[in-house]
C-alpha positions in Angstrom: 111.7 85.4 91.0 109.1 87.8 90.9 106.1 88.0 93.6 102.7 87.3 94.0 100.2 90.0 92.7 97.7 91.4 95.1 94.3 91.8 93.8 91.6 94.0 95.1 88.3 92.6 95.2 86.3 96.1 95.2 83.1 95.7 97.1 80.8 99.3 96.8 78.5 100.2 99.0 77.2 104.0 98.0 77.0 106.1 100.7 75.4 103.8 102.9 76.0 104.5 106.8 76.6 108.2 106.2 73.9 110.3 107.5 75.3 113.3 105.9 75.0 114.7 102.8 78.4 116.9 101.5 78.8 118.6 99.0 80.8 116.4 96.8 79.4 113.6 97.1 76.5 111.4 95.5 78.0 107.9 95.4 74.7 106.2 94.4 74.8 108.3 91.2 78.1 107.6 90.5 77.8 103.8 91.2 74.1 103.3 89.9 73.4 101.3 93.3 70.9 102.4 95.5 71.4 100.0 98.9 73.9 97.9 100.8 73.0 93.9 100.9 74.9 90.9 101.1 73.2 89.7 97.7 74.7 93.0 96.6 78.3 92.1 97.5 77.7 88.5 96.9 77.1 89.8 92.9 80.1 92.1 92.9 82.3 89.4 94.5 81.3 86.9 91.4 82.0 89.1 88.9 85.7 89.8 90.3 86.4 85.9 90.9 87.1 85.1 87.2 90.3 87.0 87.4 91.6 86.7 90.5 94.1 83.8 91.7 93.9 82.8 95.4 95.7 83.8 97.9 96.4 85.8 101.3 98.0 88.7 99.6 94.1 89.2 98.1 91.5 91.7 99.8 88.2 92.7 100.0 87.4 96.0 99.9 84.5 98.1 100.6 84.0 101.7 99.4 81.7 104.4 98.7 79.6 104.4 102.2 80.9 104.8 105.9 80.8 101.1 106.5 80.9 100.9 110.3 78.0 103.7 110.3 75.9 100.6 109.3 73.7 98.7 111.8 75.9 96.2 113.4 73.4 93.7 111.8 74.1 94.7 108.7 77.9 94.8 108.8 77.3 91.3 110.1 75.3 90.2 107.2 77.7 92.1 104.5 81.0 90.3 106.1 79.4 86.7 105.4 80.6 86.7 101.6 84.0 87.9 102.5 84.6 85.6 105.4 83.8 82.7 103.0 86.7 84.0 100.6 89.0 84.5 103.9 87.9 80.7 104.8 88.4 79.5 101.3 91.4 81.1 101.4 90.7 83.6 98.7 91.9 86.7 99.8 93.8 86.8 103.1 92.5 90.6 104.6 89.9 92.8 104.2 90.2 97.1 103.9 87.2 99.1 104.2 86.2 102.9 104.2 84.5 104.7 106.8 84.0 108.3 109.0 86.3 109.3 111.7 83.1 110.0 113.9 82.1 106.3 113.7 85.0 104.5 115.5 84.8 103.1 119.1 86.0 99.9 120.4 83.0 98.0 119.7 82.8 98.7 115.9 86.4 97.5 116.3 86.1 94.8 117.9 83.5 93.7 115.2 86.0 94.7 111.9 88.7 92.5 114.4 86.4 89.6 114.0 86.3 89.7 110.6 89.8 89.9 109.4 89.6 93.4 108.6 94.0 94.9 108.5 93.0 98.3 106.8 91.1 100.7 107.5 91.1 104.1 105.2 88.9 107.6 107.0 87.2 109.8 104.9 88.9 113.0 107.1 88.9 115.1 103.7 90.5 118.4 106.0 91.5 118.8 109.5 90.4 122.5 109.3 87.1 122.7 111.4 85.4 125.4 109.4 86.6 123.9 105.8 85.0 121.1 107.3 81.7 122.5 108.2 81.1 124.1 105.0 81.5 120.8 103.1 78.6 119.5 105.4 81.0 116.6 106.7 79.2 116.4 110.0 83.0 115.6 111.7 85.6 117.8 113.2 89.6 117.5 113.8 89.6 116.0 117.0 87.3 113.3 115.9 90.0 112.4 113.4 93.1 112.6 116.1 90.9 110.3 118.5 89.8 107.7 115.6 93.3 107.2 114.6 94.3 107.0 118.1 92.4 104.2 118.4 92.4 102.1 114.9 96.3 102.2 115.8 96.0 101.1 119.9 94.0 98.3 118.1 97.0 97.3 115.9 94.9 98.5 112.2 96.7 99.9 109.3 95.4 103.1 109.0 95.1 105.6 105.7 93.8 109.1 106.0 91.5 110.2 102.4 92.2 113.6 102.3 90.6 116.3 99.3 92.2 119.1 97.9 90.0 122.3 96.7 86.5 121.8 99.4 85.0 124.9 100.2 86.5 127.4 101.8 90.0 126.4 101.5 92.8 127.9 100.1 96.3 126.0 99.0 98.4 127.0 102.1 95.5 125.2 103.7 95.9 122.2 101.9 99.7 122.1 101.9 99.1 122.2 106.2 96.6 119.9 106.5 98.9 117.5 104.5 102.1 118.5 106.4 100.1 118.0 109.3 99.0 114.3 108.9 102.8 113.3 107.5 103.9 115.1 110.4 101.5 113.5 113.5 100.2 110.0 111.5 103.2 108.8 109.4 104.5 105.5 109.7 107.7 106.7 109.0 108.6 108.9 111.3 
């Protein structure tokens, strides 16, 4: 007997939270959205219902911004159409995006509330200067503490990294990667 599907209910919330500007990024031209709202994710949710079957092995999911670098009232506000498919019974955990540089325990606490399991940091290198030069307004030990922490507070935790940013060569990118098997695996 074969198991249940998970489905992904994507949720996109271009670059909202993020007060930086790098150089590969312009989420709200790539997504043709302009702001974060609850109406916002209320509309995407709809349009991903149709096809989805209910069930716990379901998530939400929101991209494309630094979601805990919103206002606390605002994370509020966009985890009211998700807790109503947690409620419902919809989905059964909730994964969002975010900066290294914007966990503490209170934003945790918050993402606890709310059934969030996974969350995935935009880290991109752990090279200071490479960086810098991408304008990613975070440095490596920002990344060391947040996953300190995100695990401490029993998340599942997924590192985005990005191969070719400025200023770094391919024996950078092959320690980088090394590096985060090597300190963050869950297998070793």
């Amino acid at each position: 007997m074969k198991g249940k599907v998970m489905s992904i209910i994507p949720i996109f919330i271009p670059h909202a939270g993020c007060p930086h500007q790098c150089v590969f990024c312009n989420k709200k031209k790539i997504s043709g959205q302009k702001t974060a709202s609850a109406e916002a994710v209320r509309q995407q949710i709809e349009k991903y219902l149709q096809w989805i079957k209910p069930g716990k092995e379901n998530e939400a999911a929101f991209y494309g911004g630094s979601f805990t670098g919103l206002d606390m009232e605002l994370q509020e506000e966009l985890f009211k159409p998700v807790d109503k498919l947690l409620q419902e019974g919809i989905i059964g955990s909730v994964r969002l995006s975010t900066r290294p540089d914007y966990i503490d325990e209170e934003r945790l606490a918050l993402l606890k509330k709310h059934n969030v399991s996974t969350v995935e940091l935009g880290v991109q290198s752990l090279d200071d200067s490479v960086l810098e030069l991408a304008g990613r307004g975070h440095n490596a030990a920002s990344v060391a503490k947040a996953v300190e922490l995100l695990r401490a507070h029993g998340f599942k935790t997924g590192l985005q990294l990005m191969c070719g940013m400025p200023g770094q060569t391919r024996s950078e990118e092959r320690r980088v990667g090394k590096e985060c098997r090597s300190r963050w695996s869950p297998y070793h």
